[in-house]
C-alpha positions in Angstrom: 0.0 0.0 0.0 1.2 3.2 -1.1 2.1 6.3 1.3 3.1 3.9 4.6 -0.8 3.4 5.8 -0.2 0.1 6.6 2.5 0.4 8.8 1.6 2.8 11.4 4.8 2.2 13.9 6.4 4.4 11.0 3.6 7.0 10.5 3.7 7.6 14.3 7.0 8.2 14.3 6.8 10.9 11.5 4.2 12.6 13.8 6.3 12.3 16.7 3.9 10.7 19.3 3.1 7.8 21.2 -0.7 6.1 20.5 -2.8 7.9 22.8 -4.4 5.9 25.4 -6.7 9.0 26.7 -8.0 8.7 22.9 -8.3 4.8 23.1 -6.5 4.7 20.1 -5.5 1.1 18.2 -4.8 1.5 14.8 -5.9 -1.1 12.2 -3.0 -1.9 10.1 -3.7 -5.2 8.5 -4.9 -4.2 4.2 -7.0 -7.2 4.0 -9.2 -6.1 6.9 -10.1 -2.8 5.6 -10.6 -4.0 2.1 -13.3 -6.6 3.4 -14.8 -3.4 5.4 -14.8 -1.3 2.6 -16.2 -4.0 0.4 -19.0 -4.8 2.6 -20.4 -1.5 3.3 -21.0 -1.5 -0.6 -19.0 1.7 -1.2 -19.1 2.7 -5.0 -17.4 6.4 -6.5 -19.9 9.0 -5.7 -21.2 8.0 -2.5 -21.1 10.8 0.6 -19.2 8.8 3.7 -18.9 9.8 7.1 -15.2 8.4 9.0 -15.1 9.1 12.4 -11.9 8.5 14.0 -9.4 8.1 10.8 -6.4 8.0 12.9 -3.5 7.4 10.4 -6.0 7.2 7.5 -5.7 3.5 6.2 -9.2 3.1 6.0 -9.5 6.8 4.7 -7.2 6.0 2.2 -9.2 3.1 0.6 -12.6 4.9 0.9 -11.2 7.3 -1.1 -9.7 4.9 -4.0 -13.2 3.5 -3.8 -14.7 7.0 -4.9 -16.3 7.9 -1.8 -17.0 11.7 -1.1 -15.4 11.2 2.3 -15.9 14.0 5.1 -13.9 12.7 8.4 -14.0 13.4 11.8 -10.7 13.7 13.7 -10.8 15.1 17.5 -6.7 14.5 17.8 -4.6 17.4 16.5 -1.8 16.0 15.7 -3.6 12.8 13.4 -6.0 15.3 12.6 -3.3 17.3 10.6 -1.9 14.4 9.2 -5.1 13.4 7.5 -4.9 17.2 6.6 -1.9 17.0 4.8 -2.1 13.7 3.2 -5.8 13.3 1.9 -6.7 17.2 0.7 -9.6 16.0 -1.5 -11.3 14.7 2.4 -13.6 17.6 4.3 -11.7 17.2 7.6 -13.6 18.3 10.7 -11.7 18.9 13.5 -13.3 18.2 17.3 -15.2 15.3 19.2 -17.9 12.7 17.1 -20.1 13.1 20.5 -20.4 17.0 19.8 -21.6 17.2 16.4 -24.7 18.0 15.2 -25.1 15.4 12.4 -27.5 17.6 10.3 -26.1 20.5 10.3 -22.6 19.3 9.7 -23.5 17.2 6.9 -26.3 19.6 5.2 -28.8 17.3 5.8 -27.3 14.8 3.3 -27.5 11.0 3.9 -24.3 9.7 4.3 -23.1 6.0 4.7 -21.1 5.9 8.2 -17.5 3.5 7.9 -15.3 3.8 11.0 -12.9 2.4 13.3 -14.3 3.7 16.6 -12.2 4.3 19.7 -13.5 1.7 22.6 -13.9 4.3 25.0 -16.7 6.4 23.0 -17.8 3.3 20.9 -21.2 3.0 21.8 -22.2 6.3 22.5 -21.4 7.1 19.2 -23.1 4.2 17.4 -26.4 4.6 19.7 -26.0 9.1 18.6 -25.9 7.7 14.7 -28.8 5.0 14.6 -30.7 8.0 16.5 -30.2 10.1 13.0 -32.2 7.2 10.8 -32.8 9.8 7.4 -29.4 10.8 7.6 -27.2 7.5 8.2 -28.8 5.0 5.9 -25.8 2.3 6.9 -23.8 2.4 9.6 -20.7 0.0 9.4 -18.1 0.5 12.2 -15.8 -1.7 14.0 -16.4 -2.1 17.8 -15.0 -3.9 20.9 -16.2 -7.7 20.1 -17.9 -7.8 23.6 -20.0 -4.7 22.4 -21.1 -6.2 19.4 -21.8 -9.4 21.0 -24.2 -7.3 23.6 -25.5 -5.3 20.6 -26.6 -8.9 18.6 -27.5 -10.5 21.3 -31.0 -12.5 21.4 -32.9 -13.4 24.5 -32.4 -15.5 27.3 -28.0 -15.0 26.5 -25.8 -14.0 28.8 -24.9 -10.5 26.9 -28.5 -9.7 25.9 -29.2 -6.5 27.7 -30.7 -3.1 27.5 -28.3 -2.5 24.9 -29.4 -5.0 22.8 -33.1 -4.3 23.1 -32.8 -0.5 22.5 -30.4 -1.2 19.2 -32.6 -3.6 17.9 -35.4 -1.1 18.4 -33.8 1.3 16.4 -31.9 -1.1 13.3 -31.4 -4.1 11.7 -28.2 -5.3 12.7 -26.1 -7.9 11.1 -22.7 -9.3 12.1 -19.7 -8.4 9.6 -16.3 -9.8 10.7 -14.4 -10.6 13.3 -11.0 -8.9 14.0 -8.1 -10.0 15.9 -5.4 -8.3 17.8 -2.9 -8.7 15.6 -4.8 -6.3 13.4 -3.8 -3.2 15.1 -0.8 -1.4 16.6 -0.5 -1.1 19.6 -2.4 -4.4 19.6 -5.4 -3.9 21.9 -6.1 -6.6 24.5 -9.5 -7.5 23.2 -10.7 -9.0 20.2 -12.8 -6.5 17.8 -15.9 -7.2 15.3 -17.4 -5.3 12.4 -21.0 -4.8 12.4 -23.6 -3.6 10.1 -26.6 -1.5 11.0 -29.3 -0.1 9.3 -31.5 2.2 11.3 -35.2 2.0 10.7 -37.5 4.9 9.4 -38.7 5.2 12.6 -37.5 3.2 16.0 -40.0 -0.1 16.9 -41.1 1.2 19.8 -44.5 -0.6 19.8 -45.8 3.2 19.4 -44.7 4.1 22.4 -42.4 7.7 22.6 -38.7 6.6 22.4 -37.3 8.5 25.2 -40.4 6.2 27.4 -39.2 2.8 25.7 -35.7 3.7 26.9 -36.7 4.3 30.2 -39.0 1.1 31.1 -35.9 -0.8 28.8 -33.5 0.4 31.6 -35.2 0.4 34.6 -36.0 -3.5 33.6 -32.6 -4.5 33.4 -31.0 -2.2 36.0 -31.4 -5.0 38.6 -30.6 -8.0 36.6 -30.7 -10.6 39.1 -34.0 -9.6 40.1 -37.5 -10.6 38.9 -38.9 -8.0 36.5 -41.9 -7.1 38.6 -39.4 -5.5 41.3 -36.8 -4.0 38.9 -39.7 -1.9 37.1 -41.4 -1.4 40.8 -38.4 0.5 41.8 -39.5 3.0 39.3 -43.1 3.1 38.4 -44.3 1.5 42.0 -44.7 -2.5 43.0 -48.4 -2.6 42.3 -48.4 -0.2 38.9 -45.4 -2.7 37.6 -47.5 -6.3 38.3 -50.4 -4.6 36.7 -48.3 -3.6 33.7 -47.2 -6.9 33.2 -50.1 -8.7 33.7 -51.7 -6.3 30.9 -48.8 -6.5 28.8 -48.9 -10.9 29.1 -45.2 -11.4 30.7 -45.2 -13.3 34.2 -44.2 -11.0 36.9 -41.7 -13.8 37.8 -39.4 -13.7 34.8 -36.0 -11.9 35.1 -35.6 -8.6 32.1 -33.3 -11.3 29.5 -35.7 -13.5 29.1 -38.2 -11.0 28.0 -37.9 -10.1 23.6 -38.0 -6.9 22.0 -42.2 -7.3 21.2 -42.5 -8.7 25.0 -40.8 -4.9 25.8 -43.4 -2.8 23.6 -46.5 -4.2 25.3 -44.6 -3.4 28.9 -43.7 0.2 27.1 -47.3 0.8 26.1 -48.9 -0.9 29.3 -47.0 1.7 31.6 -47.4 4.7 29.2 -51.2 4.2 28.4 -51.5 7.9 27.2 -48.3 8.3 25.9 -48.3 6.5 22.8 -47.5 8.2 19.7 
């Protein structure tokens, strides 16, 4: 690969500086990996792409030999003028992913969404996109493999969680590719996954407002090792919980993981009677 991209020991010392831990930066330095990224979020010349987090730019470099209209997000100054400086055709913003307003910054355009994200904003960031359905048709972004596993996750596992149920409200996810270690330098200590999702036109909420599907989602699994009757009745009352649940056909007695995303809307609109959109 032309211009050093895939050996980032050697771009780094260019720049001068050490991988930033406070940035939770790894960076993916294996060609084959970003080629099966780029390839499986369908990229063809004249699409608009967002890349949050291009770091030293390998997977900025093939999005752009794959004819994306590529505007990048870069909150570290240093990498941020290094993507500057190498890749002038990219609109480079400089600041934090978790700041932007998505509509404003990108017109109002839909854009496809390829990234590498930094573990320690990961989720945030993917929950803030799928929240932006008109604007982010695909979202395909490499994660922490235990995220991904929490974000797939179907009832009754061990990693299904709120996460999963408010994700899977929102888009249809799909599972990519799995990423090792060795992928990345420094190499991080957990294994990574690429994951596909496609937010909906409008989140399955069961008709229920969002922000009050969120909220009975969370209190449900905020005490997971107890029955569901008492984690909701910690929030909407013992009595108004068992009486939700009864009306909404799930047994007081069953613990939040065992309960599906459908099993959640009737809980959603059995707690928020007059609240339904």
């Amino acid at each position: 690969m032309s211009g050093g991209f895939d050996d980032p020991r050697a771009v780094l010392r260019l720049l001068e500086q050490r991988a930033r831990r406070r940035f939770g930066q790894h960076f993916l330095c294996e060609q084959g990996v970003v080629d099966r990224i780029v390839r499986r979020a369908g990229i063809s010349p004249g699409d608009k792409v967002l890349e949050i987090g291009p770091g030293l730019g390998i997977l900025t470099h093939a999005l752009t030999r794959a004819g994306a209209e590529l505007t990048a997000v870069e909150l570290d100054r240093d990498l941020a003028d290094h993507i500057e400086r190498v890749f002038p055709g990219v609109r480079l913003v400089r600041g934090d992913a978790l700041d932007q307003r998505w509509p404003e910054l990108l017109g109002g355009v839909p854009h496809k969404v390829v990234a590498n994200l930094p573990y320690n904003v990961g989720t945030r960031v993917v929950m803030d996109l799928i929240d932006h359905p008109g604007l982010f048709p695909s979202v395909v972004v490499m994660l922490q493999k235990e995220v991904v596993d929490r974000l797939l996750a179907p009832p009754g596992s061990r990693t299904y969680g709120a996460l999963s149920v408010v994700a899977q409200a929102r888009a249809r996810l799909a599972f990519l590719l799995a990423v090792p270690p060795r992928s990345f330098y420094p190499p991080p200590k957990v294994d990574s996954s690429v994951i596909r999702l496609e937010p909906l036109p409008e989140p399955d909420t069961g008709g229920v407002p969002v922000r009050d599907f969120d909220r009975v989602v969370k209190a449900a699994f905020s005490q997971r090792r107890k029955v569901i009757a008492n984690s909701l009745g910690a929030l909407f009352g013992r009595d108004e919980a068992r009486t939700a649940l009864e009306r909404a056909g799930v047994d007081p007695r069953t613990r939040a993981e065992q309960v599906d995303l459908a099993g959640f809307q009737r809980i959603a609109r059995a707690l928020y009677p007059s609240h339904q959109a």
